[in-house]
C-alpha positions in Angstrom: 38.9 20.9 10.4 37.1 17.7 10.9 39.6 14.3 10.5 36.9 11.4 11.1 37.6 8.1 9.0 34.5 7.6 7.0 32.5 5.3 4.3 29.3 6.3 2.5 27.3 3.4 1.9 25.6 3.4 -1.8 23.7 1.1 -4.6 22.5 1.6 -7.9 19.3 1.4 -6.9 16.7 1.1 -3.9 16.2 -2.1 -2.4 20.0 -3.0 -2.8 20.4 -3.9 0.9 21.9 -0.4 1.8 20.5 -0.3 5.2 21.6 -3.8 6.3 25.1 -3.2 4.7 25.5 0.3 6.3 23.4 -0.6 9.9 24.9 -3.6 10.1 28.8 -2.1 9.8 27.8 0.5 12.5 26.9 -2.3 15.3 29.8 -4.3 14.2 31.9 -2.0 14.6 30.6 -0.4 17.3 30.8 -4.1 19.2 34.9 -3.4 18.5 35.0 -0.2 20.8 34.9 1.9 18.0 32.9 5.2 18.9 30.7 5.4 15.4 29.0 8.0 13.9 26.0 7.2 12.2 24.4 9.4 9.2 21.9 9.4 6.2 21.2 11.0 3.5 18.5 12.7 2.4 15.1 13.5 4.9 14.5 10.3 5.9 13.1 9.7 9.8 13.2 5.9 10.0 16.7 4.6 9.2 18.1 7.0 11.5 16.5 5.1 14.4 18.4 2.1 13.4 21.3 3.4 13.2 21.1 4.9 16.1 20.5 1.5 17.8 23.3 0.5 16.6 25.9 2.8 17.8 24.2 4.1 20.9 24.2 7.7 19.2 22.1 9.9 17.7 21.1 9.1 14.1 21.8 12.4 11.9 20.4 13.4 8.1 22.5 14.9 5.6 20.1 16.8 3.0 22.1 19.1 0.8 18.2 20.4 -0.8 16.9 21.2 2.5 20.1 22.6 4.6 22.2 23.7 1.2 25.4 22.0 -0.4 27.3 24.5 2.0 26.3 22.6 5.8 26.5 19.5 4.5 30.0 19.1 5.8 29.7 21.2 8.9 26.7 19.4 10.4 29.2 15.7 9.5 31.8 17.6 11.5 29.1 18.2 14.5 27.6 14.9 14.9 30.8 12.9 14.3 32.9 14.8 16.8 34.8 12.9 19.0 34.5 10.2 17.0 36.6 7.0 15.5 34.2 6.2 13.1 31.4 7.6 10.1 29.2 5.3 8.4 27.0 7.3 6.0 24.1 5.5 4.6 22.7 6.6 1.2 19.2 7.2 -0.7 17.7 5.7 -3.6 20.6 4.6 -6.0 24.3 6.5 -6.2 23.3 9.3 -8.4 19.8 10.0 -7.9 18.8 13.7 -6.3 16.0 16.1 -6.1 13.8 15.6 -8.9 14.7 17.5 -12.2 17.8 19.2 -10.1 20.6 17.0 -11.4 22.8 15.8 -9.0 21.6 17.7 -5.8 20.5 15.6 -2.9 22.1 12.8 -4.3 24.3 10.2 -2.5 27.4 11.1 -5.0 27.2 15.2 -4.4 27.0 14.4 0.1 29.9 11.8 -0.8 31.8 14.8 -3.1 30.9 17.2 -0.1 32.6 15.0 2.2 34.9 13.8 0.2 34.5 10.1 1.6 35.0 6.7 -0.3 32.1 5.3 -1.6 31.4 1.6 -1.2 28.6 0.1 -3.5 26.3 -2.6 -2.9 25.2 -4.7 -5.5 21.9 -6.9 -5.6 24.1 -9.4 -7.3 21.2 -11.9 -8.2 20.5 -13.1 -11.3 23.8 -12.3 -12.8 27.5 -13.2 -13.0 29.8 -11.2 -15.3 27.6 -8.8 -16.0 28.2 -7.1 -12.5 31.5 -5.9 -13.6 29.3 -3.6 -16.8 27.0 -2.5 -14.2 30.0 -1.5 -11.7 32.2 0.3 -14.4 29.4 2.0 -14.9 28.8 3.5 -12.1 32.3 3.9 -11.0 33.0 5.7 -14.8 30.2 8.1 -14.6 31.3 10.9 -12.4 35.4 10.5 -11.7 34.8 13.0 -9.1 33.1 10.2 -6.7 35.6 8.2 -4.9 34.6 4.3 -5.3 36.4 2.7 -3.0 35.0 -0.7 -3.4 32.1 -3.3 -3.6 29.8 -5.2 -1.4 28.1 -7.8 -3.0 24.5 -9.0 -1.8 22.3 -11.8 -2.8 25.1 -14.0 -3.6 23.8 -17.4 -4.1 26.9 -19.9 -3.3 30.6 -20.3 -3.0 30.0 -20.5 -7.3 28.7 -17.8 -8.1 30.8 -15.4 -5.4 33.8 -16.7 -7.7 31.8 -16.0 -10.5 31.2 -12.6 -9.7 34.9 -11.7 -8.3 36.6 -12.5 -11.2 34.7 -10.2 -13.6 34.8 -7.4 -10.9 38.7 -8.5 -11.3 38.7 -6.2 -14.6 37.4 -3.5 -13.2 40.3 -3.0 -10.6 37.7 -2.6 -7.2 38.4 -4.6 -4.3 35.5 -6.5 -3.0 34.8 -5.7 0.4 32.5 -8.1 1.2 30.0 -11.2 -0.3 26.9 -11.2 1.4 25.1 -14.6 1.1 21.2 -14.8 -0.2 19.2 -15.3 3.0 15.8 -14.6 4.4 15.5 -10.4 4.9 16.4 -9.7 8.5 13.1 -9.0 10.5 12.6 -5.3 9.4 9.0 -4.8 8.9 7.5 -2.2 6.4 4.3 -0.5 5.9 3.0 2.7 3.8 5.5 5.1 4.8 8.3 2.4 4.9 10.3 0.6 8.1 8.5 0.5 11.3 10.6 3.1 13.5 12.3 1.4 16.1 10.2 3.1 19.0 7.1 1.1 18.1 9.5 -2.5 18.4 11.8 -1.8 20.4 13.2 -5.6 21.1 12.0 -7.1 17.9 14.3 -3.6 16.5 17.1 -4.8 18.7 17.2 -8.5 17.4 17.3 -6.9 13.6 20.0 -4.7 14.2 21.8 -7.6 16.0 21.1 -9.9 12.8 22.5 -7.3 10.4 25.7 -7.0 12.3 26.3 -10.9 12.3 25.5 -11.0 8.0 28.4 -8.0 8.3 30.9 -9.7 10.4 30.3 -13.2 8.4 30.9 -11.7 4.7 32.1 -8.3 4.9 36.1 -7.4 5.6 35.9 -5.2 8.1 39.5 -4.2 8.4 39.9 -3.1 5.1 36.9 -1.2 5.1 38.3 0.4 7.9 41.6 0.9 6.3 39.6 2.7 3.2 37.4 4.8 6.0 40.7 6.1 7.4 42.0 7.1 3.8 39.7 10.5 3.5 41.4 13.3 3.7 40.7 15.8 6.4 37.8 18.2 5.6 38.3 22.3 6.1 36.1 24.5 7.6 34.0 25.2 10.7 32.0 22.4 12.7 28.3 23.3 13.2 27.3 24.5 16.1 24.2 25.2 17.5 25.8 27.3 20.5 25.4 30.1 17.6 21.7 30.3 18.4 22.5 30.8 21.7 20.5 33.1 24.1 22.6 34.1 27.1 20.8 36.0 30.9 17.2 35.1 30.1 14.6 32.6 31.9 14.2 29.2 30.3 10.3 28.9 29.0 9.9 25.1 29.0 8.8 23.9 25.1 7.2 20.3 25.4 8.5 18.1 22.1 5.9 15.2 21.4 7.2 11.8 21.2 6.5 7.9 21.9 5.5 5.5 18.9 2.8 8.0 17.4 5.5 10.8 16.9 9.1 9.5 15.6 10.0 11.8 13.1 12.3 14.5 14.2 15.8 16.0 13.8 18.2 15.7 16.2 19.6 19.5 15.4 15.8 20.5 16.6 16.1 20.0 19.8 20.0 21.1 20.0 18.6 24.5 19.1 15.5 24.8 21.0 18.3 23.7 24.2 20.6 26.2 22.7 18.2 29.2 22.6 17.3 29.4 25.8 14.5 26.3 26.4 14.1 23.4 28.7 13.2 20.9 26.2 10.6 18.1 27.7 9.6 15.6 25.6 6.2 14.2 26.5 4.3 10.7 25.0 0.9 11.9 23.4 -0.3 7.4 23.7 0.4 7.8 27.4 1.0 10.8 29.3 -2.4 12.4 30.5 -1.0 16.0 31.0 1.9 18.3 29.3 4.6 18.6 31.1 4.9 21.4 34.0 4.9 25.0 33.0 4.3 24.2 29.2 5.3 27.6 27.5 5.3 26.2 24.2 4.6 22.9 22.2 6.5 21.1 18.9 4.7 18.2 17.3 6.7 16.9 14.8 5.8 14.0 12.2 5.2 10.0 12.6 1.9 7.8 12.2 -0.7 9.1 14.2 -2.9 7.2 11.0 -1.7 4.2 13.2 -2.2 5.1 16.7 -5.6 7.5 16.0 -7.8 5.2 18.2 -4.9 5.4 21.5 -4.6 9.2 20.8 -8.2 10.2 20.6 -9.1 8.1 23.9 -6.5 9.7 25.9 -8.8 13.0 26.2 -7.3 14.6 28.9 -4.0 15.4 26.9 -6.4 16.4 23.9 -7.6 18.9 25.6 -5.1 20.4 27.1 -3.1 20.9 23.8 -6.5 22.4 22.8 -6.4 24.6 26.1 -3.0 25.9 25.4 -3.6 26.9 21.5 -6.8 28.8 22.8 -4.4 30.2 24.9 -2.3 32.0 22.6 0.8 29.6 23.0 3.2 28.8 20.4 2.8 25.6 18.5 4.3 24.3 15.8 3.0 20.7 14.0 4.2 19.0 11.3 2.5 16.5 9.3 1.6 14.3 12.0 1.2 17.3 14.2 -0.9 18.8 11.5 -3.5 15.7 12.0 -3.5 15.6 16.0 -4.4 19.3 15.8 -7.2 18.4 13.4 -11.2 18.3 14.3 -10.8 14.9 13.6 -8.2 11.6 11.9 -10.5 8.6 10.1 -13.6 9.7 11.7 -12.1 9.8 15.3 -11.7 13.2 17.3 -8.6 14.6 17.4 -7.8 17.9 19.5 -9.7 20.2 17.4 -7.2 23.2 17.1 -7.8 23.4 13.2 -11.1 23.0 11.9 -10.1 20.8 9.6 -11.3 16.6 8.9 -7.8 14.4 7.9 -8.2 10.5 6.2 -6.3 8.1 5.2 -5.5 8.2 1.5 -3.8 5.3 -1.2 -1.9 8.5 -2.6 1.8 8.6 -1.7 2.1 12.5 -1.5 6.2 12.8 -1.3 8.4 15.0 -2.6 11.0 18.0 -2.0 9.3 21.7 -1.6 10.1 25.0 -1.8 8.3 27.2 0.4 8.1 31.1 1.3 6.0 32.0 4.8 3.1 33.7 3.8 2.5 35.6 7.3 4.1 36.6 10.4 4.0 33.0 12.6 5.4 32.1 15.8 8.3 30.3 13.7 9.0 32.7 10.8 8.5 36.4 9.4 6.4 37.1 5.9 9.0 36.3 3.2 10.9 33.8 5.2 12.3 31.1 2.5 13.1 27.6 3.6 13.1 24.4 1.9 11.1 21.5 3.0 9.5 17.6 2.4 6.5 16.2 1.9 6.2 12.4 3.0 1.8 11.4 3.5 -0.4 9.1 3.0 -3.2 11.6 4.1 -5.4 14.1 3.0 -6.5 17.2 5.3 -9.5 19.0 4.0 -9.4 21.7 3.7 -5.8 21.8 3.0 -5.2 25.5 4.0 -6.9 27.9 6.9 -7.6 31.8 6.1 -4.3 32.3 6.6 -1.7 29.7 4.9 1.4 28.8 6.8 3.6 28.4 3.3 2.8 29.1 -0.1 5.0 26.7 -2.1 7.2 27.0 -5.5 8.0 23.6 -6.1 6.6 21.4 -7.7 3.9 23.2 -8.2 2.6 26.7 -6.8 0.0 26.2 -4.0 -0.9 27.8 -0.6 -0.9 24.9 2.4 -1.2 24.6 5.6 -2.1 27.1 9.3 -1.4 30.2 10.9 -3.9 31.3 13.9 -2.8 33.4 16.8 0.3 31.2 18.1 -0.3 28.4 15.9 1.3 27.1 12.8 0.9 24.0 11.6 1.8 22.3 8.3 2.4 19.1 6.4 5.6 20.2 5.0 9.1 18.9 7.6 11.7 21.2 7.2 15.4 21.0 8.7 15.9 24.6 11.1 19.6 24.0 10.9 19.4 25.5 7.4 17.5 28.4 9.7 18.3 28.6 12.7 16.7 31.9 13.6 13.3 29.7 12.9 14.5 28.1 16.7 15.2 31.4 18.5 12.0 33.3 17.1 10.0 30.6 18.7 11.6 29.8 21.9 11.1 34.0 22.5 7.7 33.8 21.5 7.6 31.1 24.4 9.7 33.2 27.2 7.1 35.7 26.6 4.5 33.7 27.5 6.1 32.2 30.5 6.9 35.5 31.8 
C-alpha cells in the first residue's frame, strides 16, 4: 500500500514549460522541509538530473512500454518511500504514448496507473478565451484522468491573466498558478536535448534555483499541496530490488562509467547490481586513468561521448585497460554511448577498439521505442530473452551489427543490431532491468566467476 500525496505535471504539448513547472515545485517545496520525490515519465535521462537537484534524491523514470503497465505503480511506491511528497513530470503532451500503441506510455495512462491529479500547463500565449476550448478539451477526453487544475505560462500581464481566468471560470478548474512571460531560465539544449546537470554543475544549480523562485512567485503552493494529498492510497506491493538478492557469496566488484561523458542511467541499475551480490564502483572515463581495483566486470551506459571524444580518446591509459579486460573474457555491457567508446574509433578519433566497428556523428535523430528478442546467449541474457527498449542517437556505427547480433528487433521495423563476443555485449538500444531483473543477477554471476 503506498499513501504518498502526489501531482503529475502535464501539457498539451512539448515545450509547455513542464519541466520548469514540475522542477521548479520540487525545490520549492523541497525548501519547506518537505521530503519530495521526484519522477518522470517516459525514458528520458536528462530531466531526471534536475529533479534530482532539486530535492536532493534520486531522479526516477516511469515507462509503462519498457517496464509494463503492471510496475508502474510499484517502482512509484519504491522511490517515493518515506516520503511527504511526489511530483511526477510528464512527456510530450497529456495523451501522447508509444507510437501507433494508443494510450500506452502516455502521461494520462502513468497518471491512471497512479491514480494522481493531473495539473496542466498551458503555453497561454497568443490567446485569451480560447484557453478555456483548449482546457475542456483536454479535461473531456478521457474522464478517467483526474484534472485537478491549471498552471498557466507565458502570461503576458495582470490583463491578460484576468482574461484568461475568467474563461477557465466556465470550465469549473481551479487555477493553480499564473506564470508571467519572462526570459527561459538558463537551461541550455543541444541535439539530444538539456545539457545533463553533471556537465554544469553550478550554472545547473542557479536554473533550478530560478525555476523554484517563477514557482513560489505565481503558483499556489498550498493548494497544490492540498490537491497532492487528495489521491487515494494505491494497493499492492512496493518494488524491491532485495528480490534479486544473492545471499553467502563473494562480492565481484562491477565498475559503472560515469562523469559528464556518461549520464544516462537508471537509478534501479545499480540497486540491482548492489542487490545481487556486487560492489558497484562508479569510475569517470574524462579523468580517472585506471578502473577501479579488482574490476570483475564493467557497465557503460549511455550519454555524449560525441561531445567529450577528444578528452576520452587522449586518456589512453583507461582505453586500454577496458580493451585489456574485454580481451580478457570479462563481462561488459555498453549502451549507446558505451556502444561508441568500445568502437575502433568516434569522428575519426580512436576509441578503445573492442568492436571493430567506425561510429560518426549523424543529422539523423534515430529515436524511438523497440522491441527486441536476444539473439544469443550473452553475459546479460539467454537466446529468446524478450525485453523492451529505446533508441535515442544522433550516431551511426558501421557496421551496425558483429557476427553475432546482441538483439534482433520487432519494432518498428525487423532488424538484427548490435554485439555479442566472448563477455561482451554491447548495443544502442537502453533498456530498463527492472522490467528484468534476472538481466542484473545473470551478469553479476558471470562476474563472481571471474573474480573467483
Amino acid at each position: 500500500m503506498v499513501s504518498v500525496p502526489r501531482l503529475v505535471i502535464a501539457a498539451p504539448a512539448s515545450n509547455s514549460g513542464k519541466t520548469t513547472v514540475a522542477t521548479g515545485l520540487m525545490a520549492a517545496f523541497a525548501e519547506r522541509g518537505l521530503a519530495v520525490s521526484p519522477h518522470k515519465v517516459g525514458p528520458d535521462y536528462i530531466d531526471p538530473g534536475y529533479h534530482a537537484l532539486a530535492t536532493g534524491r534520486p531522479g526516477r523514470n516511469l515507462d509503462a512500454y519498457m517496464c509494463g503497465t503492471e510496475l508502474i505503480a510499484p517502482l512509484f511506491g519504491h522511490g517515493s518511500a518515506g516520503c511527504d511528497l511526489a511530483v511526477v513530470e510528464g512527456v510530450m503532451g497529456l495523451y501522447d504514448g508509444a507510437s501507433g500503441q494508443g494510450e500506452l506510455a502516455s502521461t494520462a495512462q502513468v497518471s491512471k496507473l497512479l491514480r494522481a491529479p493531473v495539473v496542466l500547463v498551458v503555453d497561454a500565449s497568443s490567446q485569451s478565451r480560447s484557453v478555456a476550448a483548449l482546457v475542456h478539451g483536454f479535461a473531456s477526453w478521457d474522464p478517467r484522468v483526474r484534472m485537478g487544475g491549471v498552471i498557466l505560462n507565458k502570461v503576458a500581464s495582470d490583463r491578460h491573466e484576468a482574461l484568461l481566468r475568467e474563461a477557465l471560470d466556465e470550465t469549473g478548474l481551479p487555477v493553480l498558478g499564473a506564470l508571467r512571460r519572462a526570459p527561459q531560465v538558463a537551461t541550455p539544449s543541444r541535439h539530444l536535448g538539456l545539457v545533463p546537470v553533471a556537465e554544469r554543475q553550478s550554472d545547473a544549480v542557479g536554473a533550478v534555483a530560478a525555476m523554484a523562485e517563477r514557482v513560489r512567485a505565481g503558483c499556489d503552493l498550498d493548494a497544490l499541496l492540498a490537491l497532492a494529498r487528495t489521491a487515494p492510497a494505491l494497493p499492492g506491493a512496493v518494488w524491491e530490488p532485495q528480490r534479486c538478492a544473492v545471499e553467502g557469496k563473494a562480492r565481484p566488484v562491477v565498475a559503472v562509467a560515469g562523469g559528464a561523458a556518461f549520464t544516462f542511467a537508471y537509478a534501479e541499475h545499480t540497486e540491482l547490481l548492489t542487490a545481487a551480490g556486487a560492489d558497484v564502483a562508479v569510475f569517470d572515463p574524462l579523468r580517472d586513468e585506471k578502473l577501479p581495483a579488482d574490476t570483475a566486470g564493467l557497465v557503460i551506459g549511455g550519454g555524449f561521448p560525441e561531445v567529450y571524444a577528444p578528452e576520452l580518446s587522449a586518456n589512453e591509459p583507461l582505453r586500454r585497460a577496458v580493451t585489456e579486460l574485454a580481451a580478457a573474457g570479462a563481462p561488459v555491457a555498453a549502451e549507446c554511448a558505451g556502444l561508441l567508446y568500445l568502437a575502433r574509433e568516434l569522428d575519426g578519433r580512436p576509441m578503445c577498439g573492442v568492436l571493430d566497428a567506425s561510429a560518426r556523428m549523424s543529422r539523423r535523430l534515430t529515436l524511438g521505442y523497440r522491441s527486441a528478442v536476444a539473439v544469443s546467449d550473452s553475459v546479460l541474457a539467454e537466446a529468446g530473452t524478450r525485453l523492451r527498449g529505446h533508441e535515442f542517437h544522433r550516431t551511426v556505427l558501421e557496421p551496425g551489427a558483429g557476427a553475432v547480433p546482441a538483439w534482433g528487433l520487432h519494432q518498428p521495423e525487423r532488424r538484427v543490431e548490435g554485439f555479442v563476443q566472448r563477455g561482451v555485449h554491447a548495443s544502442y538500444v537502453h533498456t530498463h532491468w527492472a522490467a528484468e531483473p534476472g538481466v542484473a543477477r545473470r551478469f553479476v554471476e558471470h562476474c563472481r566467476r571471474r573474480a573467483a
